[in-house]
HTML snippet that shows the backbone in 3Dmol.js (N, CA, C, O; Angstrom):
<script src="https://3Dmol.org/build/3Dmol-min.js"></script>
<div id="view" style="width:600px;height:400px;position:relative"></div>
<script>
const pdb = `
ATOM      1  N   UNK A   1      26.127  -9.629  95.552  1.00  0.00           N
ATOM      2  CA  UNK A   1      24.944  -9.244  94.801  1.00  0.00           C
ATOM      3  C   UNK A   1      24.306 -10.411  94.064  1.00  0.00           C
ATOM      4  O   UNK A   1      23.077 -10.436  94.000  1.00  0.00           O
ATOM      5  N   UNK A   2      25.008 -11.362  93.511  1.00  0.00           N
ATOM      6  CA  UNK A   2      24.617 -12.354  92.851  1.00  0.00           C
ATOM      7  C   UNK A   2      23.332 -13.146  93.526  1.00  0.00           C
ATOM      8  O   UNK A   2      22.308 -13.237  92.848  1.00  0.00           O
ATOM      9  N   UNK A   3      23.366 -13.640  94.667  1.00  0.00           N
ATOM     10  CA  UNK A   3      22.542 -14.305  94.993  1.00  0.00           C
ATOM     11  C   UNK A   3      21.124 -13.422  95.261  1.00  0.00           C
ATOM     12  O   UNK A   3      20.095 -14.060  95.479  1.00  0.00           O
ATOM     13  N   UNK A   4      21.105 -12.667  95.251  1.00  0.00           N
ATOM     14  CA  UNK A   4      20.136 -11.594  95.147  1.00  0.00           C
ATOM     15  C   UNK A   4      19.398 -10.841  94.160  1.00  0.00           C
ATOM     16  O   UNK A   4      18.189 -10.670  94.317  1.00  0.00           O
ATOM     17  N   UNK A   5      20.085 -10.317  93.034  1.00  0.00           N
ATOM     18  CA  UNK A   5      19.703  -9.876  92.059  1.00  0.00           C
ATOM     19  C   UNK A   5      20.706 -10.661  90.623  1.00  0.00           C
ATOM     20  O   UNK A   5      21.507 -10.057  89.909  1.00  0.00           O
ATOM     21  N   UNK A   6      20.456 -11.649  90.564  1.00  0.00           N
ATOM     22  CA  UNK A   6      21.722 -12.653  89.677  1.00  0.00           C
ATOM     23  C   UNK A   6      21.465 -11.605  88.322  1.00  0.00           C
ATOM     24  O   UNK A   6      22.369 -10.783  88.170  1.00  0.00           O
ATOM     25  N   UNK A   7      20.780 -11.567  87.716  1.00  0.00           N
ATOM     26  CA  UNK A   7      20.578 -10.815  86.272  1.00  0.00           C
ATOM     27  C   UNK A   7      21.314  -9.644  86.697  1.00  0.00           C
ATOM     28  O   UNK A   7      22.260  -9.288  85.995  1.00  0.00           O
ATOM     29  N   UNK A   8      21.035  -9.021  87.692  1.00  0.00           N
ATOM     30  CA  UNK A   8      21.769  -7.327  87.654  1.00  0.00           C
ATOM     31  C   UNK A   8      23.372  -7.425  87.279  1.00  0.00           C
ATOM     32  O   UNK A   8      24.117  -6.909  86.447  1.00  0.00           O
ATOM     33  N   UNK A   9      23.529  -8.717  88.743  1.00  0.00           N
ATOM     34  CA  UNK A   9      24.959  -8.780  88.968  1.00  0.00           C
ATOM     35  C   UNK A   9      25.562  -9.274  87.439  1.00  0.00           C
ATOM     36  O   UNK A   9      26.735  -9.049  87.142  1.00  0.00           O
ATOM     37  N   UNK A  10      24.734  -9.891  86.619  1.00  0.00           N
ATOM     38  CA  UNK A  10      25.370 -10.622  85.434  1.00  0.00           C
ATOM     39  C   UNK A  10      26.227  -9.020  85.035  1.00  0.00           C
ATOM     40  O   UNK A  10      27.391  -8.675  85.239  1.00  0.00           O
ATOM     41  N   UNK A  11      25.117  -8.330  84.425  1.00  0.00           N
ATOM     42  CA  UNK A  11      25.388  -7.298  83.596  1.00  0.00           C
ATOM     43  C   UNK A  11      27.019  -6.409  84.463  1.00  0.00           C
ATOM     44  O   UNK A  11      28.117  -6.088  84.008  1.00  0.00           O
ATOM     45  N   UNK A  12      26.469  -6.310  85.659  1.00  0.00           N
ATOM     46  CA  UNK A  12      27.277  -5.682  86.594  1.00  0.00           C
ATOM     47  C   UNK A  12      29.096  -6.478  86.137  1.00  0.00           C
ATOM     48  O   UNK A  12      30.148  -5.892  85.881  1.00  0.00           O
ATOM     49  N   UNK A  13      28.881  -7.527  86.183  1.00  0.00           N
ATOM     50  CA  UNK A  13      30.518  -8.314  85.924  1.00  0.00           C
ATOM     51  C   UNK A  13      30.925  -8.387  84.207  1.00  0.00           C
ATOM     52  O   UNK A  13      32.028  -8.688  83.749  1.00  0.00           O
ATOM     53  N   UNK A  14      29.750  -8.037  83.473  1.00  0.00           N
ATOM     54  CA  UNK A  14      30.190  -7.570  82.060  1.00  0.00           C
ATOM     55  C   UNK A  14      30.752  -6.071  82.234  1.00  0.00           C
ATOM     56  O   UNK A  14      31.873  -5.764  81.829  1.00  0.00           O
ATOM     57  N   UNK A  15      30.081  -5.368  82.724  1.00  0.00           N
ATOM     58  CA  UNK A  15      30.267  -3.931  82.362  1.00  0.00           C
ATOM     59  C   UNK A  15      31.513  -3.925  82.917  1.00  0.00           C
ATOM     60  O   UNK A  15      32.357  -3.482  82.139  1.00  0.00           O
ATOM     61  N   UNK A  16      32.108  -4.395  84.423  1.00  0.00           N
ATOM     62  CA  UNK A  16      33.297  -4.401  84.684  1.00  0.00           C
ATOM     63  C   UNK A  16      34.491  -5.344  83.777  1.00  0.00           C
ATOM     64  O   UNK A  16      35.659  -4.962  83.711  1.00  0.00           O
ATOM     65  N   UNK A  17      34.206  -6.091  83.380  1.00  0.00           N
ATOM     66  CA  UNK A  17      35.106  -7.028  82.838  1.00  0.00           C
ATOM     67  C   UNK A  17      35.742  -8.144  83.870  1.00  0.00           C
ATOM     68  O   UNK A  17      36.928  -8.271  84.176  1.00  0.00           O
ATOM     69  N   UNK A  18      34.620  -8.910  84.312  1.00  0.00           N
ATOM     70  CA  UNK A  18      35.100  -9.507  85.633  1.00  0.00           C
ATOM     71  C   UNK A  18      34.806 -10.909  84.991  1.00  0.00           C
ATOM     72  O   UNK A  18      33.606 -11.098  84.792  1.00  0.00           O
ATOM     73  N   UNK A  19      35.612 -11.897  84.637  1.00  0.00           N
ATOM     74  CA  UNK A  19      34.928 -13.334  83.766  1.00  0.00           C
ATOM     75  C   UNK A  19      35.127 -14.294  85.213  1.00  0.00           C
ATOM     76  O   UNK A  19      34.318 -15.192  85.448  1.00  0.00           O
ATOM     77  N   UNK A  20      35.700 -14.153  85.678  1.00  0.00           N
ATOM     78  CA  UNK A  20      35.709 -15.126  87.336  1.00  0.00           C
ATOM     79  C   UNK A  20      34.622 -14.796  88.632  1.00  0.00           C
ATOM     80  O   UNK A  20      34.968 -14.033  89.533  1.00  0.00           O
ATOM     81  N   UNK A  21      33.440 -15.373  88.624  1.00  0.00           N
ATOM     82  CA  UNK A  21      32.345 -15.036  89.281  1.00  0.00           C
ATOM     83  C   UNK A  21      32.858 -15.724  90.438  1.00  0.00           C
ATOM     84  O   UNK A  21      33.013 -15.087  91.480  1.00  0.00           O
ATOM     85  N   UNK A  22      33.162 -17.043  90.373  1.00  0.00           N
ATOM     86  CA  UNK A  22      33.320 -18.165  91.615  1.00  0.00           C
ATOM     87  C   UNK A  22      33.669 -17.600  93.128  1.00  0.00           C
ATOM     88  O   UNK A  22      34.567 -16.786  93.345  1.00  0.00           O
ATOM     89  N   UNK A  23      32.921 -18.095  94.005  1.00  0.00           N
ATOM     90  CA  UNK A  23      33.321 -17.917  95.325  1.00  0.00           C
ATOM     91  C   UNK A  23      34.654 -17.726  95.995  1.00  0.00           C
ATOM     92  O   UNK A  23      34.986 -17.123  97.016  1.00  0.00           O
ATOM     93  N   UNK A  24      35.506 -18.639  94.837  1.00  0.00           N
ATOM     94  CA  UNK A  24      37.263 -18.804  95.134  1.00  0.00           C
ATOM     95  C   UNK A  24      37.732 -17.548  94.983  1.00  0.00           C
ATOM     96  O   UNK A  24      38.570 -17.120  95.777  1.00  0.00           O
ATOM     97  N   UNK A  25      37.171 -16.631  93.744  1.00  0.00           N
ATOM     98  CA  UNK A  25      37.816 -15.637  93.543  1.00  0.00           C
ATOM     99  C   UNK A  25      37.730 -14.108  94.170  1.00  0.00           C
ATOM    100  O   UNK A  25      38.127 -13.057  93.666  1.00  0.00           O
ATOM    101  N   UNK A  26      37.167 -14.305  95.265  1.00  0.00           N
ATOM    102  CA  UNK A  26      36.581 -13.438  95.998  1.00  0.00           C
ATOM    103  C   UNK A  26      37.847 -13.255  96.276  1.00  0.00           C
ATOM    104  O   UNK A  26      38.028 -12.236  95.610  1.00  0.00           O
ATOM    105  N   UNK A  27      39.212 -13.560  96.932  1.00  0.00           N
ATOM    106  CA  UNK A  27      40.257 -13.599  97.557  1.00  0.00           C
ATOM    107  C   UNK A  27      41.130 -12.289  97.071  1.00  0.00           C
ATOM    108  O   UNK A  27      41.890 -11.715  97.851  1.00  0.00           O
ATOM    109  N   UNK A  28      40.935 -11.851  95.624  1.00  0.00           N
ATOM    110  CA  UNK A  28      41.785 -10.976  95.220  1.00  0.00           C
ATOM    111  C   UNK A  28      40.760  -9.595  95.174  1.00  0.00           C
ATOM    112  O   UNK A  28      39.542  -9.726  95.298  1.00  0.00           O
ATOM    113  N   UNK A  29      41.330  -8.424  95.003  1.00  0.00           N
ATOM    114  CA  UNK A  29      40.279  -7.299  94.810  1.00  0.00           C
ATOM    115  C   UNK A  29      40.988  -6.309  93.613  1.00  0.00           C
ATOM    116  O   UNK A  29      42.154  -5.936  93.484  1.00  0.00           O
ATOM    117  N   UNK A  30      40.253  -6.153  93.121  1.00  0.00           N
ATOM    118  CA  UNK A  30      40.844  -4.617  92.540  1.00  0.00           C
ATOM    119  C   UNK A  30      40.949  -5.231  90.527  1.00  0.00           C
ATOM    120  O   UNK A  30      40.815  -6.444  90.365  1.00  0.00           O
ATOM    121  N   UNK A  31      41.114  -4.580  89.567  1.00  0.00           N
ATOM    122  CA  UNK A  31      41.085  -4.630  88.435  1.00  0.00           C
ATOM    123  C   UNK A  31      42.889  -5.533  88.070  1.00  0.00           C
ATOM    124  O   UNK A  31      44.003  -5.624  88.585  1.00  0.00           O
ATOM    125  N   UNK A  32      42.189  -5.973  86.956  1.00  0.00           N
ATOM    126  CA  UNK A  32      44.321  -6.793  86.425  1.00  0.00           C
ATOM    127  C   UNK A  32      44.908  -5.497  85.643  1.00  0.00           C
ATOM    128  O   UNK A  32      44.459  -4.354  85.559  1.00  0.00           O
ATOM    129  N   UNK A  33      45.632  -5.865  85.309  1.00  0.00           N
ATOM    130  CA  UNK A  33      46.632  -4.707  84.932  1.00  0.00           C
ATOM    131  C   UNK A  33      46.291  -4.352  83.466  1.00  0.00           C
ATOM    132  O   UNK A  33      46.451  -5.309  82.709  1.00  0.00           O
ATOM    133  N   UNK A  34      45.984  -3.538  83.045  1.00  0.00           N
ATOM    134  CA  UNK A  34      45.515  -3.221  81.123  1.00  0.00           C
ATOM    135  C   UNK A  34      43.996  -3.818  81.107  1.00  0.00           C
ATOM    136  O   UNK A  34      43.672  -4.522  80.151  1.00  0.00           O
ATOM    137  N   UNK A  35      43.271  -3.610  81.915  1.00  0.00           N
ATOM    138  CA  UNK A  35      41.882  -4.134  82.083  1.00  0.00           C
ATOM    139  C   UNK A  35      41.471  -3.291  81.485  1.00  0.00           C
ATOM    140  O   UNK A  35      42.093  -2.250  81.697  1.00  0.00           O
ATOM    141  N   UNK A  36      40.608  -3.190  80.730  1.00  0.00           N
ATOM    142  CA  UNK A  36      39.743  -2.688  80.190  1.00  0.00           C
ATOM    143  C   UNK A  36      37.941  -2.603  80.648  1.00  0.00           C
ATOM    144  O   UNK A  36      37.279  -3.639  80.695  1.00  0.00           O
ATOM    145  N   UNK A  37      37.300  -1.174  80.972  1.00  0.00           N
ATOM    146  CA  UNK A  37      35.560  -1.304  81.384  1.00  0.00           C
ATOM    147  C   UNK A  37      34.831  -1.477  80.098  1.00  0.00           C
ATOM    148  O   UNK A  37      35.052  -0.903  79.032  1.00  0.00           O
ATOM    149  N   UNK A  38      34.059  -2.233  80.337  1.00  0.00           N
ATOM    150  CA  UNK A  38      32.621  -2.627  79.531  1.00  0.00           C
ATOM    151  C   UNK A  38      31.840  -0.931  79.145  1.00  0.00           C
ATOM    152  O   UNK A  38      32.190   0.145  79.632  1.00  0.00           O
ATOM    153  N   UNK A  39      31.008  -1.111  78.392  1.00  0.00           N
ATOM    154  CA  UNK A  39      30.283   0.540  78.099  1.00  0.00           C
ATOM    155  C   UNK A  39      29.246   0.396  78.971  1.00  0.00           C
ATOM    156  O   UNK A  39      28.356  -0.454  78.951  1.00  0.00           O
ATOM    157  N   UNK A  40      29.444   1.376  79.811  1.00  0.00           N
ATOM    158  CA  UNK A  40      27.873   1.635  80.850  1.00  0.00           C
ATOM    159  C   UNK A  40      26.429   1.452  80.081  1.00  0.00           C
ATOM    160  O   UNK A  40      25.900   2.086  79.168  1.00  0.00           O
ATOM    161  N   UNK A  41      26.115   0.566  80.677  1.00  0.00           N
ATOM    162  CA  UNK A  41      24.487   0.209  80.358  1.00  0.00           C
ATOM    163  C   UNK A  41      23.603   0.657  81.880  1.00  0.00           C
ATOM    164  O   UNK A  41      23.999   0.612  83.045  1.00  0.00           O
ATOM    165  N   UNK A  42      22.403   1.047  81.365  1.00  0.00           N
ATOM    166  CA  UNK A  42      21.062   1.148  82.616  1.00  0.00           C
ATOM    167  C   UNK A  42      20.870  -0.184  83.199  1.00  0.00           C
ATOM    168  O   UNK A  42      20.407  -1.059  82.468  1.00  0.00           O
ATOM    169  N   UNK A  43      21.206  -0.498  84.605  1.00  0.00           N
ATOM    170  CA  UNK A  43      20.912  -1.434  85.228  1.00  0.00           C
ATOM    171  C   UNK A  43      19.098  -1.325  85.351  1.00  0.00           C
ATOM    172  O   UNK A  43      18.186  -1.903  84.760  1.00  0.00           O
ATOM    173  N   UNK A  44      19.135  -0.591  86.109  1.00  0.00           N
ATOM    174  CA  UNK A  44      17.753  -0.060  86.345  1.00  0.00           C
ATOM    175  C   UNK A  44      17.290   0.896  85.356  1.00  0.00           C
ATOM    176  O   UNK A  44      17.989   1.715  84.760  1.00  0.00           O
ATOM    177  N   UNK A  45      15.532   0.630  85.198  1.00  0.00           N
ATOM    178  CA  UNK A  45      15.124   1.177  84.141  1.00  0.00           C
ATOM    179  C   UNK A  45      14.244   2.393  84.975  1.00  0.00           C
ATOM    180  O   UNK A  45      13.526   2.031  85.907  1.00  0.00           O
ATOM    181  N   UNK A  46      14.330   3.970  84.578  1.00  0.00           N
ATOM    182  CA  UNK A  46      13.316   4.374  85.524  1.00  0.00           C
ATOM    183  C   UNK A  46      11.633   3.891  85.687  1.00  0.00           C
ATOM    184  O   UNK A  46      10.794   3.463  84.894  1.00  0.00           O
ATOM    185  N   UNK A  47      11.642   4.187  87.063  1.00  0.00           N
ATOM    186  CA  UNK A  47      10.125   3.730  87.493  1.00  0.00           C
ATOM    187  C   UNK A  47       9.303   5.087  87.412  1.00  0.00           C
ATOM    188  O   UNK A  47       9.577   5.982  88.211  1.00  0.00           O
ATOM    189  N   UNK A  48       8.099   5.295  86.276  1.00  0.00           N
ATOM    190  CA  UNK A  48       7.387   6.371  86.722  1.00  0.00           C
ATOM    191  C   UNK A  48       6.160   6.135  86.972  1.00  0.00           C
ATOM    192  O   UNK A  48       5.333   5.479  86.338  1.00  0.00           O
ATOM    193  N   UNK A  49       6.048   6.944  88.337  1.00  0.00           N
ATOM    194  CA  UNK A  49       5.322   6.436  88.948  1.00  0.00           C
ATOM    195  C   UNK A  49       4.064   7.048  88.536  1.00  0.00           C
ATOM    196  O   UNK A  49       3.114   6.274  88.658  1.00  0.00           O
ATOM    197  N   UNK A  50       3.789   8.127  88.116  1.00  0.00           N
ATOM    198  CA  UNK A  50       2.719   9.046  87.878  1.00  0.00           C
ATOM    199  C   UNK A  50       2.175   8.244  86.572  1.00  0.00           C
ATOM    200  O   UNK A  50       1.039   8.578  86.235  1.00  0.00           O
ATOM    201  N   UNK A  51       2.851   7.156  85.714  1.00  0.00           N
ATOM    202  CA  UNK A  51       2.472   6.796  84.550  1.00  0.00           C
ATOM    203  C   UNK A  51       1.909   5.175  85.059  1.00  0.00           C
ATOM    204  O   UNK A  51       1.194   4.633  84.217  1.00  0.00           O
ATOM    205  N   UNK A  52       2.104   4.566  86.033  1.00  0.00           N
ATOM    206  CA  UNK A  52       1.716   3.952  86.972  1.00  0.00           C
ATOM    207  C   UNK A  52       0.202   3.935  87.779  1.00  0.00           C
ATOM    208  O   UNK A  52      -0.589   2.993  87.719  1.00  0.00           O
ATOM    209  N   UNK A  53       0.037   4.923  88.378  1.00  0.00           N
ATOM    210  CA  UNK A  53      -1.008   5.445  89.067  1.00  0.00           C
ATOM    211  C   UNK A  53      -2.267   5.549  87.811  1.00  0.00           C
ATOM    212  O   UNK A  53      -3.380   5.027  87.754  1.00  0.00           O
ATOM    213  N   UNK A  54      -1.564   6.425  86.905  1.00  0.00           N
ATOM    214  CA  UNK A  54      -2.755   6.426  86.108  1.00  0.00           C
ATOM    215  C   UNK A  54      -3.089   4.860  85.232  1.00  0.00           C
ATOM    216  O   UNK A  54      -4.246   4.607  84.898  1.00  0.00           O
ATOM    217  N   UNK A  55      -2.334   4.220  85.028  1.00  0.00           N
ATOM    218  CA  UNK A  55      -2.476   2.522  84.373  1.00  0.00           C
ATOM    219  C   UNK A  55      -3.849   2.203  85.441  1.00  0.00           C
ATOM    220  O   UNK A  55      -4.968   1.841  85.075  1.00  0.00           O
ATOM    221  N   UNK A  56      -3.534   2.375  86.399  1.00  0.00           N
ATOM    222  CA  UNK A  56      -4.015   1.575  88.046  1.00  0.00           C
ATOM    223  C   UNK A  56      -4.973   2.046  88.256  1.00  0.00           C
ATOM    224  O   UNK A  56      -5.720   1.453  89.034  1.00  0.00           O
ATOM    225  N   UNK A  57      -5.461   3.477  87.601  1.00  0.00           N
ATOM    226  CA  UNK A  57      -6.958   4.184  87.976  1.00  0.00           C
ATOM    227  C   UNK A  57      -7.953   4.164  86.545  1.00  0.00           C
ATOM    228  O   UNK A  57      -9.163   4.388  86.582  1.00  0.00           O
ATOM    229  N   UNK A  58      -7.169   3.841  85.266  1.00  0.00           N
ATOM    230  CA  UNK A  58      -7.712   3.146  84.373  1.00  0.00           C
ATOM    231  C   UNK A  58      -8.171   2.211  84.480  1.00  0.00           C
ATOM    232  O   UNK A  58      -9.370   2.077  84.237  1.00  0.00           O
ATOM    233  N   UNK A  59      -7.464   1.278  84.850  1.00  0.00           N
ATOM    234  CA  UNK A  59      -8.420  -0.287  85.371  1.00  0.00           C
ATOM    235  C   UNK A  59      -9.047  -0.263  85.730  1.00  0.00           C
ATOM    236  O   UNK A  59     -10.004  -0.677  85.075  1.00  0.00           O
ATOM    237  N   UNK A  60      -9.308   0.153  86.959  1.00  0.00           N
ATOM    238  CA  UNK A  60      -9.720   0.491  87.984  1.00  0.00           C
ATOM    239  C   UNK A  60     -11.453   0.878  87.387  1.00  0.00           C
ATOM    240  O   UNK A  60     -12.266  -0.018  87.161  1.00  0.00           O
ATOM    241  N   UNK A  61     -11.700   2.059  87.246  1.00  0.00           N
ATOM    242  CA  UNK A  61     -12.255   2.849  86.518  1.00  0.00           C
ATOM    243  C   UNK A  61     -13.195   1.926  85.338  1.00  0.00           C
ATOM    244  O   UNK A  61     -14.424   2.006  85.346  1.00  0.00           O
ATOM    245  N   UNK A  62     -12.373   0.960  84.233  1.00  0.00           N
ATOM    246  CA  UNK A  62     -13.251  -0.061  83.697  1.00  0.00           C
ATOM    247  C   UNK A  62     -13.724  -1.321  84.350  1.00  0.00           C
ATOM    248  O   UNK A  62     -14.074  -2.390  83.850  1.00  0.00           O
ATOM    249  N   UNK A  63     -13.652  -0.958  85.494  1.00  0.00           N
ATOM    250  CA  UNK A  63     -14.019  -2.666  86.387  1.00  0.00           C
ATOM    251  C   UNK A  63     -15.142  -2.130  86.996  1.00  0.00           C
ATOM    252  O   UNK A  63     -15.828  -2.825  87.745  1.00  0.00           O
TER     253      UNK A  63
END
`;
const viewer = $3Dmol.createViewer("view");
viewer.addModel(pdb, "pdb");
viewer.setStyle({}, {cartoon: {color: "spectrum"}});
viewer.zoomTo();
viewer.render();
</script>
């Protein structure tokens, strides 16, 4: 995910408790032992779209 969405993935390896990002550490899987999860945060914020459309036909509308 990192190379793709780097900010998401940041949050994504806090919320898990993952401090070893590096390529090396790809090798192992799964949580350490007495690991503890981060508190769920909104990665994504909702998109509304109907509040959208109307921004877009406002403009629109003063141009």
């Amino acid at each position: 995910l990192q190379p793709f969405i780097p900010e998401t993935a940041k949050k994504i390896f806090e919320q898990v408790g993952i401090k070893d990002t590096s390529f090396e550490s790809l090798d192992t899987f799964g949580l350490y032992e007495a690991q503890t999860l981060g508190a769920a945060k909104v990665l994504f914020e909702r998109y509304d779209l109907n509040k959208k459309l109307e921004e877009i036909l406002k403009d629109r509308n003063e141009q």
